[in-house]
N, C-alpha and C positions, 0 to 999 in steps of 0.2 A: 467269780469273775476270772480269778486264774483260771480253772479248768476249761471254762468254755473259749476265753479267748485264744488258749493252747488249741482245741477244738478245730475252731473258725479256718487257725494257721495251717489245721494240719489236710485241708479238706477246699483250701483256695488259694490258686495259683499267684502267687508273690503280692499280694493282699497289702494296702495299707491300712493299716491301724491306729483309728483315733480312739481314744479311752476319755471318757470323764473321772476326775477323782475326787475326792472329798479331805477337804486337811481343815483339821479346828485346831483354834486356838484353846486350849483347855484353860489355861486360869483366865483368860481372857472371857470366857463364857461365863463362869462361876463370879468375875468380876469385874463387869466391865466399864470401872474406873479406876483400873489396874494400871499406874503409870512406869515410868522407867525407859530407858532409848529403846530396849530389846519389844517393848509392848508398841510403839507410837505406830510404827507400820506392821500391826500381825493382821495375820488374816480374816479376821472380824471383825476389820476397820470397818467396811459398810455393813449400813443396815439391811440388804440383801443378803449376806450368808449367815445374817442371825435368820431370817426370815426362811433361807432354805433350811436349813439345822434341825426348828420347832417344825414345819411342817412334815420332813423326814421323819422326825422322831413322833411327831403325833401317827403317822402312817397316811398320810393329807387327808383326816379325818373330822370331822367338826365333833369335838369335845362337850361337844353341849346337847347336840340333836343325834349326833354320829352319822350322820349322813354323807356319801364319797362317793367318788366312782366322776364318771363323765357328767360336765352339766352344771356341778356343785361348783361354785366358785368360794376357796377360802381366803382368808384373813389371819394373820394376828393379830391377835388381842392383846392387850398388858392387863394382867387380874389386878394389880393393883394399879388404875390411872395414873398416865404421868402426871396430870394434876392435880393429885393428890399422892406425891410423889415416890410412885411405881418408877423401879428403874429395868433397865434394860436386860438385864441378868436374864437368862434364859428360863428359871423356875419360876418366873412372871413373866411367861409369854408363853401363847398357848394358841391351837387351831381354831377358828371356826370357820362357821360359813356365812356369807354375806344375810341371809334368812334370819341367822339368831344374834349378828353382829350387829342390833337395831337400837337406834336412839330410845328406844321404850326400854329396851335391857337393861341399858347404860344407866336411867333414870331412879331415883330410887322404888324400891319394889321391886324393880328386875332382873332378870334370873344372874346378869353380868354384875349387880349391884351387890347382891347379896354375896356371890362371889368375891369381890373384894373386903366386904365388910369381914366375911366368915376370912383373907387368906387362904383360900383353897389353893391348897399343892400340888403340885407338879410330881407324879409319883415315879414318872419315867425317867431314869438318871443317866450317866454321861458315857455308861458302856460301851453305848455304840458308837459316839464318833471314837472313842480310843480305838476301836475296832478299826473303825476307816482310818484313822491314821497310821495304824501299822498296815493295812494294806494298801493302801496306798504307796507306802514304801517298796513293800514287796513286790507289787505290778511294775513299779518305775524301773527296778533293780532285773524283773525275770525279760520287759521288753524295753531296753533301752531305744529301740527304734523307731516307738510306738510315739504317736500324735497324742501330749495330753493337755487337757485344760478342765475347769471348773467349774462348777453348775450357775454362779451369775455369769460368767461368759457365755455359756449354749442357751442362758433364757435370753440374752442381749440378741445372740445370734438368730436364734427364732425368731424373735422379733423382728429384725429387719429383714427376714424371709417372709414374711406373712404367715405363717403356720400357727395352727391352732395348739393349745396345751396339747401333751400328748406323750408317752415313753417312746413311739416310734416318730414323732416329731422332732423331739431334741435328739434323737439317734439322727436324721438327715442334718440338724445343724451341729452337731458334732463333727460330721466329717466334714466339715473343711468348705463345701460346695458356699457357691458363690447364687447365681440364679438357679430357681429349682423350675426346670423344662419342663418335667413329669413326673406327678405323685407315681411312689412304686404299684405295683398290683399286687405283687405276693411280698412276705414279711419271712425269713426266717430265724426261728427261736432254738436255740439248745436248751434244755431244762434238765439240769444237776440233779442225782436222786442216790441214795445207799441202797446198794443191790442186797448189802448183806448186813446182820445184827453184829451189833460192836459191843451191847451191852453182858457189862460180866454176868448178873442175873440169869441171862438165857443159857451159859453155859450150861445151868440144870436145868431137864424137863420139868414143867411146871406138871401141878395137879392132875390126872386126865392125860396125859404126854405119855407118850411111849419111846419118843426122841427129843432131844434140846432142839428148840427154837430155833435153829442160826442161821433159816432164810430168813425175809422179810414177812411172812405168813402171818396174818393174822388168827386167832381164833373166831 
């Protein structure tokens, strides 16, 4: 995200910059009947950024069929029912897709039933939003100048745009615009990539080698 938005700046004449970020409440995910003044307004209050959180961290994948991409419409699910009281806690919450999120699942015998019977865990852990939370800091602190807000606000905002799900969708309601005149025709992407080997290993020729690895090269 730094690199490319660095990029963007250096290659478009006085450019505004809106950013989406990502900020969790870390114990507040691990527990979220986690009380105290500092907890009552964190940012996991609603059940929309527990919702973007597990879908992020599922990869917006349906965990049962794995099926994604455009089309799929997912869900969270709680593996353990709140009525049978599954709570909110993030390692009981988990993607699917409307397809396998069926009243027959839910029923006993089905695949979501058995699921809860067995507690199937959530093997994905909390890595990643620490990750988004320190950069998130980082973006705010490299462009102070920069328009930022967060992923329930750009799904509110698409929504009263009319626009379909989409990564170049919530990029138009991201920036700011008000009525959308005319969808774009062309999109453009930066894509980040290591020109060169970082790893110590390559420093010696491998088997077969006559030189250390230290392009990108594969065998």
């Amino acid at each position: 995200m730094l690199g490319s938005s660095e990029r963007y700046l250096a290659v478009l004449p006085n450019p505004d910059l809106h950013i989406e970020v990502g900020k969790f409440d870390m114990a507040k995910m691990v527990n979220p009947d986690i009380s105290g003044k500092q907890y009552q307004e964190g940012s996991l209050k609603d059940w929309k950024n527990y919702k973007y959180y597990v879908l992020a961290r599922d990869e917006y994948t349906c965990q049962l069929c794995h099926k994604h991409g455009e089309g799929v419409k997912l869900v969270v699910h709680h593996i353990v029912y709140r009525s049978q009281g599954g709570t909110d806690r993030v390692d009981n919450l988990i993607t699917l897709c409307t397809n396998c999120h069926t009243t027959k699942n839910h029923q006993p015998g089905g695949k979501l039933y058995k699921w809860m019977k067995a507690k199937k865990k959530v093997t994905k852990q909390l890595k990643g939003s620490t990750f988004m939370n320190i950069l998130r800091k980082r973006i705010m602190t490299t462009f102070p100048e920069a328009s930022f807000q967060y992923g329930s606000q750009t799904y509110v905002d698409r929504k009263n745009l009319l626009l379909p799900k989409g990564h170049f969708m919530d990029a138009i309601a991201i920036s700011g615009i008000k009525p959308v005149g005319q969808m774009p025709e062309t999109v453009t992407m930066i894509s980040q990539f290591r020109k060169k080997k970082r790893s110590l290993h390559e420093a010696t020729a491998r088997k077969g080698r006559k030189q250390p690895n230290t392009s990108s090269k594969r065998n």
